[in-house]
Wavefront OBJ file of the C-alpha trace (Angstrom):
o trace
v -97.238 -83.813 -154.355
v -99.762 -81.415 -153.438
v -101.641 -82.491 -156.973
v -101.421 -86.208 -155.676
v -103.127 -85.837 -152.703
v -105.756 -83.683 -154.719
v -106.751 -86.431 -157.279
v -106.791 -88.985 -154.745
v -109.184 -86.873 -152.634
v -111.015 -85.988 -155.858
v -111.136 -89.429 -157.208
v -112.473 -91.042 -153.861
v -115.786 -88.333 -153.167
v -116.562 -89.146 -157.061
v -116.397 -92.669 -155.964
v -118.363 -92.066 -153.030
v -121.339 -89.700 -154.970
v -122.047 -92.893 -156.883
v -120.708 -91.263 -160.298
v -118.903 -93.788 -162.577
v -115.487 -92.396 -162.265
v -112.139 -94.784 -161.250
v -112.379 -96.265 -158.445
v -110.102 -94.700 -155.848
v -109.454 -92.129 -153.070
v -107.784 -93.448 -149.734
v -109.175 -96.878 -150.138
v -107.565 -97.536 -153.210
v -104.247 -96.369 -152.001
v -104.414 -98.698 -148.984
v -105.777 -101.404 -150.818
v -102.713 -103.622 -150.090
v -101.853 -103.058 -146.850
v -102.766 -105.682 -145.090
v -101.071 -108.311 -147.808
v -97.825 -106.830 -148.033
v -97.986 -106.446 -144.075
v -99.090 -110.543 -143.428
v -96.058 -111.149 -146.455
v -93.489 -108.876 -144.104
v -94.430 -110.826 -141.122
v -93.850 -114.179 -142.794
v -90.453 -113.585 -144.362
v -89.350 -111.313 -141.118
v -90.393 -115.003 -139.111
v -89.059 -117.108 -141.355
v -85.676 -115.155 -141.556
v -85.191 -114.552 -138.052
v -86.240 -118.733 -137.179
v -83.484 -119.628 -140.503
v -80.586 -117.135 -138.662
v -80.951 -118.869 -135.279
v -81.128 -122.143 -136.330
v -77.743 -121.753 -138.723
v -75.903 -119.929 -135.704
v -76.887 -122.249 -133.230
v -76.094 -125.093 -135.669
v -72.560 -123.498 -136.273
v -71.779 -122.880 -132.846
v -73.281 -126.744 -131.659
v -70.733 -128.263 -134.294
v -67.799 -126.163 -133.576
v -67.195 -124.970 -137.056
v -67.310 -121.751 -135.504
v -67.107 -119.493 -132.648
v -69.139 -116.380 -131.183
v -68.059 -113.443 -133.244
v -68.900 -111.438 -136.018
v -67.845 -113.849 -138.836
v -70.737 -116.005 -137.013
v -72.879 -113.261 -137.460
v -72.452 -112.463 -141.066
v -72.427 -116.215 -142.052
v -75.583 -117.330 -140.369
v -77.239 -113.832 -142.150
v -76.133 -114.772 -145.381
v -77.779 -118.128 -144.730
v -81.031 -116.323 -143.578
v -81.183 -114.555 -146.732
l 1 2 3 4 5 6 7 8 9 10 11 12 13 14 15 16 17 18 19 20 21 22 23 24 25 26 27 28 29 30 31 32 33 34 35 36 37 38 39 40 41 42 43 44 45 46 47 48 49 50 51 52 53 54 55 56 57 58 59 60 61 62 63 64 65 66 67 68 69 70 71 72 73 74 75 76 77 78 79
């Protein structure tokens, strides 16, 4: 671990000296943070909106009652 941290350290002040090495350091290993982060939110949003609309539809219909079998049913819907 310890030689991870090195080359990434290593690999970004070459970068930043302006010598034609890779391209990395600590930008390049947070490069995709903030699309994997906006992709979380969306599928955390959309799951959570798909689980209480299934429960609530469930419940409204009378297929089924407040419990855990509610529970699991409307999460296997949410995905």
């Amino acid at each position: 671990m310890r030689h991870a941290f090195a080359t990434i350290w290593r690999e970004g002040a070459q970068h930043s000296n302006g010598s034609l090495g890779t391209a990395g350091g600590l930008r390049a290993l947070y490069r995709g943070v903030n699309p994997t982060t906006i992709r979380g939110i969306v599928l955390s949003v959309s799951q959570i909106c798909s689980y209480d609309q299934v429960k609530q539809t469930l419940k409204q219909r009378g297929l089924m009652e407040e419990g855990l079998a509610l529970h699991f049913v409307a999460s296997m819907f949410a995905g």
